[in-house]
N, C-alpha and C positions, 0 to 999 in steps of 0.2 A: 159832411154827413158823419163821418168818421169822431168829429169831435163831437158832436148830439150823441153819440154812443156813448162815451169816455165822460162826457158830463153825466148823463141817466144812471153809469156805472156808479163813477161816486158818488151821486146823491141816494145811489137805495147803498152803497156801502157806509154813509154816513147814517141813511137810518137801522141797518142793522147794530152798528156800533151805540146807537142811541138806546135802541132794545134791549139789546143784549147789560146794558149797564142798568134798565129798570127791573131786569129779571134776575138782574146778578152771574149772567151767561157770558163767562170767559172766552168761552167756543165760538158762541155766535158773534161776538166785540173782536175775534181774532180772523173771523171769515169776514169781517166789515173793511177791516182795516187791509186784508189781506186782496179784497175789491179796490179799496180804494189807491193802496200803491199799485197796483198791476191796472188799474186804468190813470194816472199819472204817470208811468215811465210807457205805456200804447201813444200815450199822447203825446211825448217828448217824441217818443223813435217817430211817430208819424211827422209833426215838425221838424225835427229834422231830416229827414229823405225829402223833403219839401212837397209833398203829395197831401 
C-alpha cells in the first residue's frame, strides 16, 4: 500500500513539473520534482527496512 502512495506521489509530482514548464513556473517544476525525489528515497527507505 505504501508503494500505491510513492507511485500517486510521483505521478502528480511528474504532472506538476509538466505544468509548471507549460506556464513557464519555476516554483511549481521545483515543488514537482521536489514530490517526486522525497517519494523515491519513501520508497527506497521503505524497501529497505523490508516492510
Amino acid at each position: 500500500m505504501r508503494y500505491v502512495a510513492a507511485i500517486l506521489v510521483v505521478a502528480l509530482g511528474v504532472a506538476a513539473v509538466g505544468y509548471g514548464g507549460a506556464d513557464d513556473s519555476p516554483g511549481l517544476q521545483f515543488i514537482g520534482v521536489l514530490l517526486v525525489v522525497g517519494a523515491v528515497v519513501f520508497a527506497v527507505r521503505t524497501a529497505r527496512r523490508g516492510t
